[in-house]
C-alpha positions in Angstrom: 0.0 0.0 0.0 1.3 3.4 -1.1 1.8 5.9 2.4 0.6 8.5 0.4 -3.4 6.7 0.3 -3.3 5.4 4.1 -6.0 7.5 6.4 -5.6 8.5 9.7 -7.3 9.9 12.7 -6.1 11.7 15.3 -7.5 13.0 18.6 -6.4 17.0 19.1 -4.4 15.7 22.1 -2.7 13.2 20.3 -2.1 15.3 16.9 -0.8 18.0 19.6 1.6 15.2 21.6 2.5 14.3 17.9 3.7 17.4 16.7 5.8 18.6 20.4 7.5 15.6 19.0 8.5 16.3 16.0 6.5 13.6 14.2 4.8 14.5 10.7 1.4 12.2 9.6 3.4 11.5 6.8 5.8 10.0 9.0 3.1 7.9 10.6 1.8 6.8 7.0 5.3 5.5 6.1 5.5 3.3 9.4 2.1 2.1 8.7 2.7 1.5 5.3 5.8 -0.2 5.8 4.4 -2.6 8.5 1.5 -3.5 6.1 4.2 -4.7 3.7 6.4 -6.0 5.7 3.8 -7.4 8.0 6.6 -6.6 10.6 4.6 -5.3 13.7 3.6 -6.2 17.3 0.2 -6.8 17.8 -1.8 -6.4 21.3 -5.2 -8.5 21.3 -7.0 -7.1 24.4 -6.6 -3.5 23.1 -6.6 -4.4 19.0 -3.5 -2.4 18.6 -0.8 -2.2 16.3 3.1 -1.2 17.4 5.2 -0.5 14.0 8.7 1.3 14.2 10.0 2.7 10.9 13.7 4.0 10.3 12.9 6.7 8.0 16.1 9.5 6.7 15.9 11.7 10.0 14.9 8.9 12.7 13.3 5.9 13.8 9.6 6.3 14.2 7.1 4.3 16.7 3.7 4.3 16.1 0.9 2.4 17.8 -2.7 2.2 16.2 -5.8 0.2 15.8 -7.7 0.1 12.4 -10.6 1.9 11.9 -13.1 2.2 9.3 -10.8 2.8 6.2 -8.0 4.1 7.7 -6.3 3.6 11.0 -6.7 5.3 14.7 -3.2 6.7 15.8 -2.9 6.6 19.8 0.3 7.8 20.2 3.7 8.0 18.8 7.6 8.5 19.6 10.9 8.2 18.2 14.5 8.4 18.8 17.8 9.8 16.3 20.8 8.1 17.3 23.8 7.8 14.9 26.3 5.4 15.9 29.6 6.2 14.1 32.3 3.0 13.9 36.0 4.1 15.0 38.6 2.1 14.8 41.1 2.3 17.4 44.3 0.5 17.5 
């Protein structure tokens, strides 16, 4: 599935804890997207949610959502930028 068609809803608390961190709904779209392909997700049965992670160019995104109607219900979100560099000493 392309990231650009996925759907999303957001509550304005979420969209607001979403965007303190830095995370853009076309970030989410890409995690989604790429754990639809990938089918690379954790899944939590009681609460019918989804857990993806994503590295994308700038960081690695988390997202965890349910699906809902035609698109999918974000709950929240978080990520982390961490470049390890190798050095070699001797």
């Amino acid at each position: 599935m392309n990231w650009e068609q996925i759907v999303i809803y957001k509550k304005d608390e979420v969209d607001a804890l979403l965007t303190e961190r830095g995370i853009l709904d076309e970030d989410i779209k890409k995690v989604i997207s790429q754990a639809i392909e990938s089918g690379e997700k954790l899944y939590q049965e009681e609460e019918n949610r989804f857990l993806a992670k994503a590295k994308l160019e700038r960081f690695t995104v988390y997202v965890e959502y349910s699906p809902e109607n035609d698109g999918f219900r974000i709950h929240t979100g978080y990520s982390h930028r961490v470049d390890f560099k190798s050095e070699h000493v001797e």
